[in-house]
N, CA, C and O atoms as a GROMACS GRO file, in nm:
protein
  324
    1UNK      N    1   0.084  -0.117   0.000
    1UNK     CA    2   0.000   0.000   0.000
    1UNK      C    3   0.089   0.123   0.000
    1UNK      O    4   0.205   0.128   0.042
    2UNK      N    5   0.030   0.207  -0.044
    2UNK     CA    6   0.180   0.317  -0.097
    2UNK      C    7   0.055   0.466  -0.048
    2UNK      O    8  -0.055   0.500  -0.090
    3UNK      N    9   0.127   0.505   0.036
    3UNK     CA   10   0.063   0.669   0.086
    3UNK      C   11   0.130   0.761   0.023
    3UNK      O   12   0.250   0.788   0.016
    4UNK      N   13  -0.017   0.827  -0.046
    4UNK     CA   14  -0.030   0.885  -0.140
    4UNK      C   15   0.053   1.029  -0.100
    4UNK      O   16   0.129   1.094  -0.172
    5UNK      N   17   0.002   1.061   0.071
    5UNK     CA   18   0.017   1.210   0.057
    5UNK      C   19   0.225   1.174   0.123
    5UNK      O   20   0.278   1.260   0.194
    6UNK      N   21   0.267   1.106   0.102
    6UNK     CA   22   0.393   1.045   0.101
    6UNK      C   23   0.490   1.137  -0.058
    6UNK      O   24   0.594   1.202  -0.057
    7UNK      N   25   0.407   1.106  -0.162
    7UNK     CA   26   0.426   1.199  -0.280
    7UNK      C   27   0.446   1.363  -0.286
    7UNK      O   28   0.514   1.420  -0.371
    8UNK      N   29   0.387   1.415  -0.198
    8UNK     CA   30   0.362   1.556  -0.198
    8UNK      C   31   0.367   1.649  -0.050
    8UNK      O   32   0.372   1.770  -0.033
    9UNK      N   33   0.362   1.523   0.057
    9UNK     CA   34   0.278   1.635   0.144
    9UNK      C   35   0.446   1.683   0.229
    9UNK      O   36   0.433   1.780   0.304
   10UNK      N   37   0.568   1.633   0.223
   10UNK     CA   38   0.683   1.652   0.295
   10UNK      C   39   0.694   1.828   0.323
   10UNK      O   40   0.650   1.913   0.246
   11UNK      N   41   0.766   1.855   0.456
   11UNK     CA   42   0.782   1.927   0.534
   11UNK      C   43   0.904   2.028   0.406
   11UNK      O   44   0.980   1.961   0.337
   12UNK      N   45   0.904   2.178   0.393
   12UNK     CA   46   1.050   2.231   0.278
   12UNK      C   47   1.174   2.160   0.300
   12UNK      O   48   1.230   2.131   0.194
   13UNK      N   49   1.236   2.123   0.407
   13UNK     CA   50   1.344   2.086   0.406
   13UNK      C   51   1.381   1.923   0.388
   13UNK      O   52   1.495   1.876   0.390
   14UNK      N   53   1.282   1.866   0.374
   14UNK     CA   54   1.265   1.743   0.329
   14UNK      C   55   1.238   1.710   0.228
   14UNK      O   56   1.274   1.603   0.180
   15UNK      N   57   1.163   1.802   0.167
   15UNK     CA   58   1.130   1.807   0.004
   15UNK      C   59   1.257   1.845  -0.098
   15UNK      O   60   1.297   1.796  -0.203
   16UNK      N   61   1.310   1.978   0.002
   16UNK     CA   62   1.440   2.020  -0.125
   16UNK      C   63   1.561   1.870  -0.065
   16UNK      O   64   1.665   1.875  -0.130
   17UNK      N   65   1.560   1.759   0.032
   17UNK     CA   66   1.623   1.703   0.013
   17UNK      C   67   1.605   1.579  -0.087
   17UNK      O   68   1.685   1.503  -0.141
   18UNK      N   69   1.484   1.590  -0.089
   18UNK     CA   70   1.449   1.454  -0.174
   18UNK      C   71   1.429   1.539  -0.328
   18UNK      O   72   1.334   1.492  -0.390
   19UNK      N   73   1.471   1.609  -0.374
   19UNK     CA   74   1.472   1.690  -0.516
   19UNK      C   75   1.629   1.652  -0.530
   19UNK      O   76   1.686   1.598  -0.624
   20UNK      N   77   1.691   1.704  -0.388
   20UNK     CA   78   1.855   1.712  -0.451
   20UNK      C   79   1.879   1.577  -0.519
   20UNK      O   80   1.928   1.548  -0.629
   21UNK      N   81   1.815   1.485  -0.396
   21UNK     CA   82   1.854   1.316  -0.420
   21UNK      C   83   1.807   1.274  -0.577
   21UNK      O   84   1.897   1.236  -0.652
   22UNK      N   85   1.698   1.279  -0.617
   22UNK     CA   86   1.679   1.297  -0.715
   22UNK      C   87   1.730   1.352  -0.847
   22UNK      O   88   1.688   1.319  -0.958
   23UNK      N   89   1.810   1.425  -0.826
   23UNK     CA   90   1.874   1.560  -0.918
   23UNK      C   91   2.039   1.487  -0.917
   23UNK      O   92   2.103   1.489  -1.022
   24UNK      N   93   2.086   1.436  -0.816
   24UNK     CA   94   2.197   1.347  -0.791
   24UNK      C   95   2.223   1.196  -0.871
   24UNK      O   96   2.325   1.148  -0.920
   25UNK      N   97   2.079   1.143  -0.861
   25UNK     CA   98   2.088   0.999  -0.880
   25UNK      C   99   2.035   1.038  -1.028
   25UNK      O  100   2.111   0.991  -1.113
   26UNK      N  101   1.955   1.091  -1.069
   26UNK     CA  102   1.899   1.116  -1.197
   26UNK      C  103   1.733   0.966  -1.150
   26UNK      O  104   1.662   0.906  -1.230
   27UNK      N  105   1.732   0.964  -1.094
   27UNK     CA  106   1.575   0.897  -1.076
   27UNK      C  107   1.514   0.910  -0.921
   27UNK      O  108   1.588   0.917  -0.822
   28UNK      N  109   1.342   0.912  -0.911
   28UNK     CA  110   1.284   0.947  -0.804
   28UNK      C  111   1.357   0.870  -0.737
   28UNK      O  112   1.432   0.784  -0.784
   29UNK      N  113   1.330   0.907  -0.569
   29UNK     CA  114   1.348   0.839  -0.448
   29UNK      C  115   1.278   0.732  -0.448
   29UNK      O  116   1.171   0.721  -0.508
   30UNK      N  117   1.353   0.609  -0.352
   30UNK     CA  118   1.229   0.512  -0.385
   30UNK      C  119   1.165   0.542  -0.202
   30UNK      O  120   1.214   0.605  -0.108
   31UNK      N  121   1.005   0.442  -0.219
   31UNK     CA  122   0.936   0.476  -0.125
   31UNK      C  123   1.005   0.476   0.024
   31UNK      O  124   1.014   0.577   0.093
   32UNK      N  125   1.030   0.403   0.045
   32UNK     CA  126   1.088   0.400   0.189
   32UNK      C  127   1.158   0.540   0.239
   32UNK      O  128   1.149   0.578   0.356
   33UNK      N  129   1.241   0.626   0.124
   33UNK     CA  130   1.276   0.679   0.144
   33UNK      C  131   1.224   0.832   0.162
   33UNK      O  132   1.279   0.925   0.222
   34UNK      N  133   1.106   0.829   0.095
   34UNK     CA  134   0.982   0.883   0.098
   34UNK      C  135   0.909   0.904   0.202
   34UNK      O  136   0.874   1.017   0.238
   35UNK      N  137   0.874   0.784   0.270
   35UNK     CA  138   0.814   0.770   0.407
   35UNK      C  139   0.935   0.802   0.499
   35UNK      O  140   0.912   0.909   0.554
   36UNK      N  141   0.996   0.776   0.518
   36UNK     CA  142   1.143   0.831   0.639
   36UNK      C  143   1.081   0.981   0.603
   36UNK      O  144   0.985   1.013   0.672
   37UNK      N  145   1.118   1.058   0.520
   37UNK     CA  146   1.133   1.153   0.536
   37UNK      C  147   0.976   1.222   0.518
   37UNK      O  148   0.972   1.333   0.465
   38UNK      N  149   0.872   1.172   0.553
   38UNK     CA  150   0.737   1.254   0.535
   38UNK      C  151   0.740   1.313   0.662
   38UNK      O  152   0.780   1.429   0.671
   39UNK      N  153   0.708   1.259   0.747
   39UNK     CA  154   0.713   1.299   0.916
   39UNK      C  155   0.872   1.217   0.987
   39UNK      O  156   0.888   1.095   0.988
   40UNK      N  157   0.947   1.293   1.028
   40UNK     CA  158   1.036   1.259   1.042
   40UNK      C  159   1.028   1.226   1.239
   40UNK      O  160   1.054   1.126   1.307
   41UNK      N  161   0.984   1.347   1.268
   41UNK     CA  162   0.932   1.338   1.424
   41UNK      C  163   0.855   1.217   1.452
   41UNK      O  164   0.868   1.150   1.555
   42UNK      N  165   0.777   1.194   1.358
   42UNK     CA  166   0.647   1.083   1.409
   42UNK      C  167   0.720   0.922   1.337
   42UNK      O  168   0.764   0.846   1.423
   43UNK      N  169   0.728   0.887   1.230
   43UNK     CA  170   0.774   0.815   1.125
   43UNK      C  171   0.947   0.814   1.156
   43UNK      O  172   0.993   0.754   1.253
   44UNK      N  173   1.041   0.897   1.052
   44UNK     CA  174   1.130   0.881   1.043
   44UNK      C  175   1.251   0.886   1.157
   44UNK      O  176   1.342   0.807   1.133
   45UNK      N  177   1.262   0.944   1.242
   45UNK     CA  178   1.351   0.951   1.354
   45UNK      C  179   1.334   0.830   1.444
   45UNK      O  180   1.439   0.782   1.487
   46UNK      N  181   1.226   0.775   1.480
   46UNK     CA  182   1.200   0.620   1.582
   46UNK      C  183   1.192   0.492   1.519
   46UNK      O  184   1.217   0.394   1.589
   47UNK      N  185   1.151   0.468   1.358
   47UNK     CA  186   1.188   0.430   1.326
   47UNK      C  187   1.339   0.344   1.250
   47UNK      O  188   1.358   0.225   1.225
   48UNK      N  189   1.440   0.485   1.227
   48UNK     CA  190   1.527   0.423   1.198
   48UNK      C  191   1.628   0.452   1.369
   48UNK      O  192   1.750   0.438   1.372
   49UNK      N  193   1.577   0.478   1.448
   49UNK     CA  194   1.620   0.452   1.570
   49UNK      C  195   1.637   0.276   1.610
   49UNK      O  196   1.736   0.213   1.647
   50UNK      N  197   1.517   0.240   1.587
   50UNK     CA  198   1.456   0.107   1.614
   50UNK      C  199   1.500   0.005   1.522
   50UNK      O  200   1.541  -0.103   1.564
   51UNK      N  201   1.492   0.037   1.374
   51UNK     CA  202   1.637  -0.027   1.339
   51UNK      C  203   1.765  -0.069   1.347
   51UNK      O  204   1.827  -0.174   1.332
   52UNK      N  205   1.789   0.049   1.377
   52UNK     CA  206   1.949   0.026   1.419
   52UNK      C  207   2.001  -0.039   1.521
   52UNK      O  208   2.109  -0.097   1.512
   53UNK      N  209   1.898  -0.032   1.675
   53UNK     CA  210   1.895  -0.116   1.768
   53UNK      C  211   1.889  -0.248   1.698
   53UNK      O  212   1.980  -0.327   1.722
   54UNK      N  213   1.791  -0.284   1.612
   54UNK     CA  214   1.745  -0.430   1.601
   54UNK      C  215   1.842  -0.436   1.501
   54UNK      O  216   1.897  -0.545   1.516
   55UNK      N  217   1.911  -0.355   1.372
   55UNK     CA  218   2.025  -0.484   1.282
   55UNK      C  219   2.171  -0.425   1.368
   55UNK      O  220   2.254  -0.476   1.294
   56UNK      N  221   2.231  -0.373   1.444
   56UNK     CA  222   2.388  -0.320   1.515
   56UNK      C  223   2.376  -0.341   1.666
   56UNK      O  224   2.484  -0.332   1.723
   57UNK      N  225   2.249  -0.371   1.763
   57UNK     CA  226   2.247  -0.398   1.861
   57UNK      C  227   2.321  -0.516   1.914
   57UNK      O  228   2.398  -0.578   1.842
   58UNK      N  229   2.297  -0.552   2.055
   58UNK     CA  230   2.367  -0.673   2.142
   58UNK      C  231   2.268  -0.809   2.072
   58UNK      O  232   2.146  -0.816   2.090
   59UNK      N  233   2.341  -0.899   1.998
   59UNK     CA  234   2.245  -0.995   1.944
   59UNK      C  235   2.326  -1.168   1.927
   59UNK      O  236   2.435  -1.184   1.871
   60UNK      N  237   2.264  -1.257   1.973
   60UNK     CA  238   2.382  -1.434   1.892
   60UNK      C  239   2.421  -1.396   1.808
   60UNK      O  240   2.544  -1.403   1.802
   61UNK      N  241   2.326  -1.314   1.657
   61UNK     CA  242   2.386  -1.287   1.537
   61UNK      C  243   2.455  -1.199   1.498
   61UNK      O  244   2.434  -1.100   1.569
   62UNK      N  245   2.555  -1.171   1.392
   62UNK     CA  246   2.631  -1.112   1.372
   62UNK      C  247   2.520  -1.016   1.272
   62UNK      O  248   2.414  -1.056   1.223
   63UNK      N  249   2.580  -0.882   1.258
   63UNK     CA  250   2.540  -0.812   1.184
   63UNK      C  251   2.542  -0.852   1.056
   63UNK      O  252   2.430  -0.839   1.006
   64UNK      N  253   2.633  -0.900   0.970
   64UNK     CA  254   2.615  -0.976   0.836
   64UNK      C  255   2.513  -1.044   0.853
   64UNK      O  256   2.413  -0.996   0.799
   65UNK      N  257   2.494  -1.172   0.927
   65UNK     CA  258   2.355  -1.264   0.938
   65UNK      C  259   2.276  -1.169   0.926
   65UNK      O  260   2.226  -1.154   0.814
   66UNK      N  261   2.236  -1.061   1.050
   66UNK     CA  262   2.103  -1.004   1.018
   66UNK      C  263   2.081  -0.936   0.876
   66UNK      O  264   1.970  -0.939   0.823
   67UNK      N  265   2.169  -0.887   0.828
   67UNK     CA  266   2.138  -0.842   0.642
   67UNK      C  267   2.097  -0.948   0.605
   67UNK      O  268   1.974  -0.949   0.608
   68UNK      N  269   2.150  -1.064   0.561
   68UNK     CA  270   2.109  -1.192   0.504
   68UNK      C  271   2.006  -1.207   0.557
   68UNK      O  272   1.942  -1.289   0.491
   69UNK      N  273   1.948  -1.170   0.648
   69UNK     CA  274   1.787  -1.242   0.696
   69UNK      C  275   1.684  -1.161   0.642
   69UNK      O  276   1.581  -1.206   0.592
   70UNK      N  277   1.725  -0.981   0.660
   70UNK     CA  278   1.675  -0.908   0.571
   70UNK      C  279   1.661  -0.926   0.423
   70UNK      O  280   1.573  -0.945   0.340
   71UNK      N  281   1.789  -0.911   0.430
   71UNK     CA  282   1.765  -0.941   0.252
   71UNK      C  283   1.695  -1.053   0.231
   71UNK      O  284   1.580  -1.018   0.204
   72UNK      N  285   1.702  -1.160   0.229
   72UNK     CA  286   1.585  -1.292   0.204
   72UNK      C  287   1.418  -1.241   0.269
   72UNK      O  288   1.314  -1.288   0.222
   73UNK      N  289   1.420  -1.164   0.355
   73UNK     CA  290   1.274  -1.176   0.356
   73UNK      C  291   1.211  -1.059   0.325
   73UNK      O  292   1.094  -1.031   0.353
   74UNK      N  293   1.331  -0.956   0.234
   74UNK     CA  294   1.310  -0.880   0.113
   74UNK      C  295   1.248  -0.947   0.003
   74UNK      O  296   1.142  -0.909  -0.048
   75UNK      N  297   1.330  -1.075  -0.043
   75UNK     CA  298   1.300  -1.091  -0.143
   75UNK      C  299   1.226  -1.173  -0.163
   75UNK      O  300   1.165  -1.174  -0.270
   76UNK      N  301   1.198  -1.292  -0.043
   76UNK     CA  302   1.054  -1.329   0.010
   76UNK      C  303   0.891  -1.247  -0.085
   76UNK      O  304   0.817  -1.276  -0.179
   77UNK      N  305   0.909  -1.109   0.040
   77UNK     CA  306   0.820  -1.040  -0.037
   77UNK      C  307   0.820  -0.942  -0.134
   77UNK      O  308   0.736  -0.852  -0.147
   78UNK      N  309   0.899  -0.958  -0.187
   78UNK     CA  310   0.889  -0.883  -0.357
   78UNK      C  311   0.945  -0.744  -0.317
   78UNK      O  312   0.888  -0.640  -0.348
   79UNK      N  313   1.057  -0.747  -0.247
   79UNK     CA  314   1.094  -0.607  -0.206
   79UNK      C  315   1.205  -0.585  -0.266
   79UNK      O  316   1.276  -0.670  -0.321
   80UNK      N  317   1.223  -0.469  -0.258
   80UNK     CA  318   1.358  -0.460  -0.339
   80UNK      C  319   1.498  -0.382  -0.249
   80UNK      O  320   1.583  -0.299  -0.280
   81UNK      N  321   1.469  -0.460  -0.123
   81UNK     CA  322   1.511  -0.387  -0.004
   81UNK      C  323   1.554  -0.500   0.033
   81UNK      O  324   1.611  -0.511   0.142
   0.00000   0.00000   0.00000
């Protein structure tokens, strides 16, 4: 499901960053990166907080494993992540 106001509704300084990125790579942002940066207070800041705990935190697995688990259940579901 892809939020719509994700397309348009970003805060100025989030918008002229996702133009630069754009203007850099020569193609749109993809979504994720979209959503990080719509609400960054609400969405993007605790979220990739909460990441980082869960793939660089105290864990049995090594940080490589956890990519490999990501990545497979990326591609599990048709992600391109």
């Amino acid at each position: 499901m892809r939020l719509t106001v994700t397309e348009s509704g970003h805060a100025l300084p989030n918008r002229m960053f996702l133009k630069m990125l754009k203007w850099s790579t020569g193609a749109e942002p993809v979504d994720v990166l979209r959503t990080l940066h719509y609400r960054t207070d609400f969405w993007g800041r605790p979220y990739s907080t909460l990441l980082q705990d869960v793939m660089r935190g105290p864990s049995e697995w090594s940080p490589g494993e956890r990519e490999l688990f990501a990545a497979f259940t990326a591609r599990v579901g048709d992600c391109e992540f």
